[in-house]
N, C-alpha and C positions, 0 to 999 in steps of 0.2 A: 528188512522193512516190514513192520508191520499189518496184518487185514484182519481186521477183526472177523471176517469171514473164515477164512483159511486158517488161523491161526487158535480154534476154540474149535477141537477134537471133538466132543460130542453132538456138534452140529453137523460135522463132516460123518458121522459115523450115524446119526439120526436119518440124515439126508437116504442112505444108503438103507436102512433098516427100514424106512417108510416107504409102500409102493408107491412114491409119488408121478410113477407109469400111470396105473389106475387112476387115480387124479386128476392126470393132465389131459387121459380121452374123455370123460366125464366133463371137464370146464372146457374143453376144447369140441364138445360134442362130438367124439369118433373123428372129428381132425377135420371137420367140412368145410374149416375156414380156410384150410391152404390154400386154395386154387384164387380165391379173391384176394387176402391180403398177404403181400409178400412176406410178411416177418411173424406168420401164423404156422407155427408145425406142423409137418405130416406124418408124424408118428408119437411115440413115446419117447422116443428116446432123444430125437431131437428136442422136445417140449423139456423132456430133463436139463439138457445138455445148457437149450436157454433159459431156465433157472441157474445153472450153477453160472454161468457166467455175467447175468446181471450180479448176484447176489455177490460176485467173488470183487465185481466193479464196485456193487456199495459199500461191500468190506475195507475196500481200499480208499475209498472217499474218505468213510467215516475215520478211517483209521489217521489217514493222511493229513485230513482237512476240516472234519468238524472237532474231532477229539481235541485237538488243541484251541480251537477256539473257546470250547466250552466254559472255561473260568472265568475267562473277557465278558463271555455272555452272561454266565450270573451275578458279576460284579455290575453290568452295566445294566442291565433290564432294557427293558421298552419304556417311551417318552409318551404323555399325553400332552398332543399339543393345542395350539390353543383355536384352534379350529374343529377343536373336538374328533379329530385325526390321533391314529396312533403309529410311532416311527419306532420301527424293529431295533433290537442289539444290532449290531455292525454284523458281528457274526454271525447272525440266526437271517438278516438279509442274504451277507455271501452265500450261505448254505442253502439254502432256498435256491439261490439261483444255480447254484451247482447240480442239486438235485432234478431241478427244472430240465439242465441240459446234458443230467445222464437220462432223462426217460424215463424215471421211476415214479412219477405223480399221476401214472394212474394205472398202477400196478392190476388189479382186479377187473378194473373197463372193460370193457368188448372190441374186440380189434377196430368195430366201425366208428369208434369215436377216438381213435387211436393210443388206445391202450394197451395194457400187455397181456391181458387179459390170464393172470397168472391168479391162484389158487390161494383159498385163502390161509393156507395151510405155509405155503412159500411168503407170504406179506407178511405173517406174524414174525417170520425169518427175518425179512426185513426190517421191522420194527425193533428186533430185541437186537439187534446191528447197530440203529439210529440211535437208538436207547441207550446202550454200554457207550457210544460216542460223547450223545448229549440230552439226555430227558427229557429237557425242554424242547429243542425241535424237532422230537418225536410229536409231539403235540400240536404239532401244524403238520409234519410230516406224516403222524398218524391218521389225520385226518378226512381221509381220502372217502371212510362212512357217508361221507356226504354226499359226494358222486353216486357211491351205490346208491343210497338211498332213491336221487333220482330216478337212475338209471331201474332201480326196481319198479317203483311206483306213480312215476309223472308222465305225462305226457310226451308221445315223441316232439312236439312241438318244443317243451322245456326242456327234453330231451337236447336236443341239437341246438339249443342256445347255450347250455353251459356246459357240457360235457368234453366238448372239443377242447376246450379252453382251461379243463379241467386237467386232461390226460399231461395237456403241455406245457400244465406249471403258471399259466397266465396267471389264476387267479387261488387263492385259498379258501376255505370251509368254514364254518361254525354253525353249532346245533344251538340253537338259542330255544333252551329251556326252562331252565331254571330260574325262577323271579321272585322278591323278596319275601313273598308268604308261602312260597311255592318250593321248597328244597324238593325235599325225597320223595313226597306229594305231588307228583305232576296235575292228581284232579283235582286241585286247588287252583290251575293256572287262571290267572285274570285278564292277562293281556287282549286288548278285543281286537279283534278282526271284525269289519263290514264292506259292505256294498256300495255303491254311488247308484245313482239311478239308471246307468247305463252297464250296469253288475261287476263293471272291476273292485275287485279286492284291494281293503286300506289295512292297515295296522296303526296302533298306538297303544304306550303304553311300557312299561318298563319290564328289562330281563337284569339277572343279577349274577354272580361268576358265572361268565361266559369265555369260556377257552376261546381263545384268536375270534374275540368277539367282533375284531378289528377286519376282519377277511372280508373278501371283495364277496363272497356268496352264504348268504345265513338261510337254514331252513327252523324256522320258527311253529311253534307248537302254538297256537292262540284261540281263544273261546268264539269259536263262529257261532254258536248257537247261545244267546246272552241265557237263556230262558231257562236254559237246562243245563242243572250244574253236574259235577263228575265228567270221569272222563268222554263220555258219550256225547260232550257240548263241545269238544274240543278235534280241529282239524289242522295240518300241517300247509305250511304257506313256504315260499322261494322266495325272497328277494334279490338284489344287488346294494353292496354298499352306495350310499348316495346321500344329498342334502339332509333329508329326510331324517337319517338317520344318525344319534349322538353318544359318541362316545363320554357318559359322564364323569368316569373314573376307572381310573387302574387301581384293582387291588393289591394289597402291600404286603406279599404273601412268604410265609416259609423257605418255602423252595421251587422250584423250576421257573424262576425270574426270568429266563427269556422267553414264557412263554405268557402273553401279555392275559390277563383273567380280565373282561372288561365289565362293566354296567352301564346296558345301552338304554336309550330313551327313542323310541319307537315316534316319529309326528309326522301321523298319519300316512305312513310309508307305502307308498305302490308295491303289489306283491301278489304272485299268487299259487293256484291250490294245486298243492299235490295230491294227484289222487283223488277220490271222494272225501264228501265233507262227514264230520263226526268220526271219521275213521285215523284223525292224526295222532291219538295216543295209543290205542288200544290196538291198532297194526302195525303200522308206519312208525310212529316212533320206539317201539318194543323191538324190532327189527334193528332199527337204526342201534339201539341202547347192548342189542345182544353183541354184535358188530364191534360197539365202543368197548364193552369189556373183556371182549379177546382181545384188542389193540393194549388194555392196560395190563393183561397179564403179563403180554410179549415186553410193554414196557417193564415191568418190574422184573421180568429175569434178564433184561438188559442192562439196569441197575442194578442188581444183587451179583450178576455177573463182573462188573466193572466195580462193584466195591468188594468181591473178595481178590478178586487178583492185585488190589494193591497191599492188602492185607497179607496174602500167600509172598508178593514179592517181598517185602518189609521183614515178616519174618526169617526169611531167609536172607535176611542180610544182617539185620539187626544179632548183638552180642549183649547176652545178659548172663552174668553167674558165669563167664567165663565160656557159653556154648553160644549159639546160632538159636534165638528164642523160638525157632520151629522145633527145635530140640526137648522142648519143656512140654512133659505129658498135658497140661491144662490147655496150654497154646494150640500144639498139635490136635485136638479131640475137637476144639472149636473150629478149625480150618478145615478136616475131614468133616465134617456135620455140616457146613457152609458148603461147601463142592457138592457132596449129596442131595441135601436139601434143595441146591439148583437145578440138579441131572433131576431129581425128583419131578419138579415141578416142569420142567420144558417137557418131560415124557407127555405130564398130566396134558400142558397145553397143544401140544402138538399132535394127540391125540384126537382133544377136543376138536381144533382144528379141522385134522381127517373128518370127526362124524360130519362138523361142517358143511365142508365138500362134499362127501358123500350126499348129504341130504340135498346140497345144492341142486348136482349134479342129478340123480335121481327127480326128484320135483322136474325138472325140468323135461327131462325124459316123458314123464308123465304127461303132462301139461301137452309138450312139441310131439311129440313119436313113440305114442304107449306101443308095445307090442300090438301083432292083430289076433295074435294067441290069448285067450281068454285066463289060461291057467297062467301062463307066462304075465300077463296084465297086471292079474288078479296079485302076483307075488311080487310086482314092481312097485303097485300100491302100498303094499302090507309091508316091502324094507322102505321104501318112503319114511311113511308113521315110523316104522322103529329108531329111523336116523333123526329125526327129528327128534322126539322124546328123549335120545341118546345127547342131541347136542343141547338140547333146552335145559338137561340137568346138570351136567357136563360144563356149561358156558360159567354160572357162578359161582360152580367149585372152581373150575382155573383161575379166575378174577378174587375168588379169598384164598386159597392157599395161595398162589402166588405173590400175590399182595402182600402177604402175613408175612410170607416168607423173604421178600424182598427186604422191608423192615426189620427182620429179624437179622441177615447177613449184613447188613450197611451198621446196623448197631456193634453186631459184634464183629467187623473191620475196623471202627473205631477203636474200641476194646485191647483187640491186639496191637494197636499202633501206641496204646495208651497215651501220655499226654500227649504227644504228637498228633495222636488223630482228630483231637478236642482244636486243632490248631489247623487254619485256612492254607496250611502248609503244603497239607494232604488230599487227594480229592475225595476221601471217604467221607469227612466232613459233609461235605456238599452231598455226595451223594446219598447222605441217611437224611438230609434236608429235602431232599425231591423224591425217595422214597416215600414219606409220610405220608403225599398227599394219594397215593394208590391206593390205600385204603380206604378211601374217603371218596374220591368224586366218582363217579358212573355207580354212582349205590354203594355204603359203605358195606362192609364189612357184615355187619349184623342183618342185611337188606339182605346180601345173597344168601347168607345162611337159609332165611326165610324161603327165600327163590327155592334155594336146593333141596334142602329139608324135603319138600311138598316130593320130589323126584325120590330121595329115599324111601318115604313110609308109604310110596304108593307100589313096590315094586320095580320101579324102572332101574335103580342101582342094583338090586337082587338081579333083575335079567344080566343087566351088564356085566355086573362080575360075571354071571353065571359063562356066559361066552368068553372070555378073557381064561377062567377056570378051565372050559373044556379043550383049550389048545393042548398043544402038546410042547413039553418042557425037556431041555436036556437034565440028564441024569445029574448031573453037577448042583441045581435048584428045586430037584424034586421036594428034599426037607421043608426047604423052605415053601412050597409051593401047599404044602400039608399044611405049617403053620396059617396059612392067607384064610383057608380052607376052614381051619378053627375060629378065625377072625370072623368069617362069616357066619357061621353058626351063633356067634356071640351076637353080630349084627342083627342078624333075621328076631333072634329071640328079645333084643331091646327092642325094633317094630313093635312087636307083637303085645307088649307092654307097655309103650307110649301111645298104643292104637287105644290100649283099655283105660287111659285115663286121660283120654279128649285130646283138643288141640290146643287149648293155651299150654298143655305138659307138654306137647312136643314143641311148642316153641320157645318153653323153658328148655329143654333140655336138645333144641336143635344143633346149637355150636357140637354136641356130645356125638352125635348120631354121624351131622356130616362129617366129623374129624375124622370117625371111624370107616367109613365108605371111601373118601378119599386116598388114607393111608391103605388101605385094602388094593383099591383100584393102582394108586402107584406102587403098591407092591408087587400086584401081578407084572404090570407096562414094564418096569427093572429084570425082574425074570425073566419073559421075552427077548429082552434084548441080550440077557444073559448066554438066546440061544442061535443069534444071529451071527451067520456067517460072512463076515467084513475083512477084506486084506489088510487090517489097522493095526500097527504098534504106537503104543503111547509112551512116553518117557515114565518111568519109573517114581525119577526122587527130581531134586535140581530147582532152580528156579522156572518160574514159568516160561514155557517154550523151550527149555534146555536140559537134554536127558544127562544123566547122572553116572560119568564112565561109560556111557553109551548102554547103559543097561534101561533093556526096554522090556514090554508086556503086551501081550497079544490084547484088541480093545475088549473080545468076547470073555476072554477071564479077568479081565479088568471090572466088566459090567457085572460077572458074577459075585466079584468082589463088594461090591458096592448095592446090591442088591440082598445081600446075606448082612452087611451091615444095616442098612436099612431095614428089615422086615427084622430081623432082632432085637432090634432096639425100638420099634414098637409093636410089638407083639405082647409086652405088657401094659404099654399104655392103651392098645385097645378092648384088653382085659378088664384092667381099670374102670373106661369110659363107661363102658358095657354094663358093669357094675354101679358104677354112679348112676346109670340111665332108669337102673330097675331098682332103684334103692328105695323111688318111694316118694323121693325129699320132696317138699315143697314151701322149705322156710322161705321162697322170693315171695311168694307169696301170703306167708303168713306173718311173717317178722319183719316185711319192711317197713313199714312205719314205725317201728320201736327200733330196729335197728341205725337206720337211715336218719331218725330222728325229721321233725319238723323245719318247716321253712317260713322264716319270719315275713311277710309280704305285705307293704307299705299301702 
């Protein structure tokens, strides 16, 4: 029987490779919750122990019981009824309430509102579980940003109105942001929020793709301040679904159909303020947005996961030219590159993840119980700042390469299935249909570049490699480790050159910079792992889950394997980039309008 937990080696093998000990004393604050809440750890290892066994429970859900629903749910979508209500797929309701009554809705919460108060590092786990299941009800399932969000920045009063109700599945989320003039531009938003004469807060006003815009609790982004435009006129509001509020349409989208995108009409809805006012873009929802874009990386190597193993299986059944078309060098090269490219990116994210925690975890320390040691203090503060700065950069490279990368494995699972894949026969289909839209919502593609870029050229990626560089590596990846080493030198000197010709050059040639940091950083996270010591064999050859004559591989020279492929195969491309970066070019901006030509406008 299948779990998608137990049965996907490099999550079992990551688990093991991550101190998620460190972690769990850190969100568990040194463990002060045992003695109050019964189901709070008193150690590490117990905190471990209940991670792997939620996580090996939702393996088996998903495996058992959403995975198969998933087709049902994209063929049927959600209904807008005529009450201006929205009624879930059959099977994105069942799964919800499954969820609800394993405990896992409010993974992240604090014991006191009965949550599992588990790491954000173990939820992305989670998520890329939900995901390989079913995309879509990652999408409400992933939503749980919203509680934190509370639970970061509202009052304990709104605190203990929805949080309870959160943890145990009552009710679901939405970030109602986005509005029709207002995409990528949140300080464009127009939706007003005001006062009555007795000071409760109103809303009106329209929001536009809103994931589970349908959910019983929306925290809404709206101009409290009419006077003053940008983001500094805008604060973050709570509500509850109610009369007030109308759902005016379900959008008619691509892919993740069971996850309802709505367009809501705000009439004059009772609501209120999280937090301080003017502060709901520029803190509170940056926060909330960093939060959404780890939840889309986990989701897309959930997806890229779940469309190369139908791909790896197919090939290994399928007979072309008389062989098994995993047999065919062309076939073969793209399936190896798809497994990489995944191990790739879960290293990046789950990395990320770690600074996450860390910084969580620290900040908090700060804030609650600084040392009373001044020098000790003083160095609590100083890795604070650096974990932050580490995950601030860190956040929208995992949310584009993974993205990128998810797109690019769902595409070519298609590919290998050839016309079969082009056909609803297969779920790769489907899954490079829900794919697509990772690149796109919580800031595309080209947005985080931007994000990240700023993290390169100011040194924080030099730091990072620079610590990742000074570990110590087994002898078996030192070549390679020499390579990464070259890459960086190539890195530091395109800085150095995109510093001398402004910033619109660097955000010409940003895609060029991050690719190269990226590939740098997941080259070293491979090598690491290259040097970890895990009781793991992996099957060899066979279909997936079945070793080949029982011939197996230890997981440490597995990873070395796949680490020496990887940093070989772009060690000329970040040669290349490097080369492109300092070349000079600037026909985007000299030749677009001859090139691009004119736009006839009525």
């Amino acid at each position: 029987m299948t779990n998608f937990y137990k049965d996907n080696d490099d999550i079992q093998f990551l688990i093991r490779h991550i101190d998620l000990g460190k972690l769990a004393e850190l969100s568990e604050e040194k463990f002060r919750f045992a003695d109050e809440f019964e189901y709070a750890p008193r150690d590490a290892a117990e905190a471990v122990q209940n991670y792997d066994m939620v996580l090996d429970s939702l393996g088996q859900l998903s495996a058992d019981f959403i995975a198969p629903r998933a087709e049902d749910v994209d063929r049927q979508g959600p209904t807008l009824n005529e009450d201006h209500t929205v009624t879930y797929a059959k099977g994105i309701s069942e799964s919800l309430d499954k969820l609800a009554k394993a405990d896992v809705m409010g993974f992240t919460l604090p014991h006191r509102f009965g949550g599992l108060n588990f790491t954000t590092t173990v939820y992305s786990i989670a998520i890329e579980i939900v995901s390989r299941a079913d995309a879509a009800l990652m999408n409400i399932f992933g939503l749980q940003g919203i509680a934190e969000t509370i639970n970061a920045f509202a009052s304990e009063e709104i605190k203990q109105k929805y949080l309870h109700d959160f943890s145990a599945g009552r009710v679901t989320g939405a970030m109602a942001l986005t509005e029709p003039d207002a995409g990528s531009d949140l300080q464009a938003i127009k939706l007003h929020a005001f006062q009555d004469d007795s000071g409760s807060w109103f809303l009106h006003g329209v929001k536009r793709f809103i994931t589970n815009g349908c959910g019983e609790v929306l925290l809404v982004l709206a101009r409290s301040e009419p006077e003053r435009s940008g983001g500094l006129g805008l604060s973050l509001f709570v509500c509850r679904r109610g009369a007030t509020i109308h759902i005016r349409r379900l959008e008619d989208k691509l892919g993740i159909h069971g996850s309802p995108t709505c367009e809501i009409f705000f009439d004059n809805t009772p609501c209120e303020l999280i937090g301080e006012r003017q502060r709901g873009l520029v803190t509170y929802v940056m926060s909330l947005m960093n939060g959404a874009r780890i939840g889309i990386a986990a989701q897309s190597v959930g997806i890229a996961e779940a469309a190369f193993r139908v791909a790896r299986d197919y090939a290994a059944e399928r007979a072309q030219f008389g062989v098994r078309i995993e047999k065919l060098p062309a076939v073969r090269d793209m399936l190896i590159d798809m497994k990489i490219a995944i191990e790739a990116g879960r290293a990046l994210l789950y990395e990320t993840c770690r600074m996450v925690d860390m910084e969580i975890g620290y900040a908090k320390m700060l804030d609650g119980n600084p040392p009373a040691d001044k020098a000790a203090a003083k160095q609590l503060k100083n890795d604070t700042r650096k974990y932050k700065r580490f995950a601030a950069m860190l956040t929208p490279m995992s949310k584009y390469y993974c993205s990128e990368m998810s797109n690019k494995v769902a595409y070519d699972s298609i590919q290998v299935l050839g016309g079969s894949g082009y056909m609803r026969d297969y779920a790769c289909e489907r899954h490079s249909r829900d794919a697509r839209i990772t690149i796109i919502y919580e800031g595309t593609s080209q947005l985080q570049i931007v994000a990240a870029v700023r993290g390169v050229c100011s040194g924080t990626a030099e730091r990072f490699i620079n610590e990742l560089a000074g570990q110590d590596y087994e002898p078996a990846v030192k070549d390679l480790v020499e390579k990464l080493g070259e890459g960086l030198g190539q890195l530091k000197d395109a800085v150095v050159f995109v510093k001398e010709n402004g910033t619109e050059y660097m955000d010409l040639y940003g895609r060029a910079l991050v690719d190269i940091a990226i590939d740098l950083i997941m080259g070293y996270l491979l090598c690491s792992q290259a040097g970890t010591q895990v009781n793991m064999e992996v099957p060899m050859a066979g279909r997936t889950g079945q070793a080949n004559n029982g011939l197996m591989v230890p997981m440490k020279e597995r990873k070395a394997m796949v680490a020496r492929r990887f940093i070989c195969k772009n060690t000329p491309k970040i040669k290349a980039l490097a080369e492109l970066i300092c070349s000079g070019d600037k026909s985007t901006f000299m030749d677009y309008e001859a090139v691009v030509g004119p736009v006839e406008i009525d």
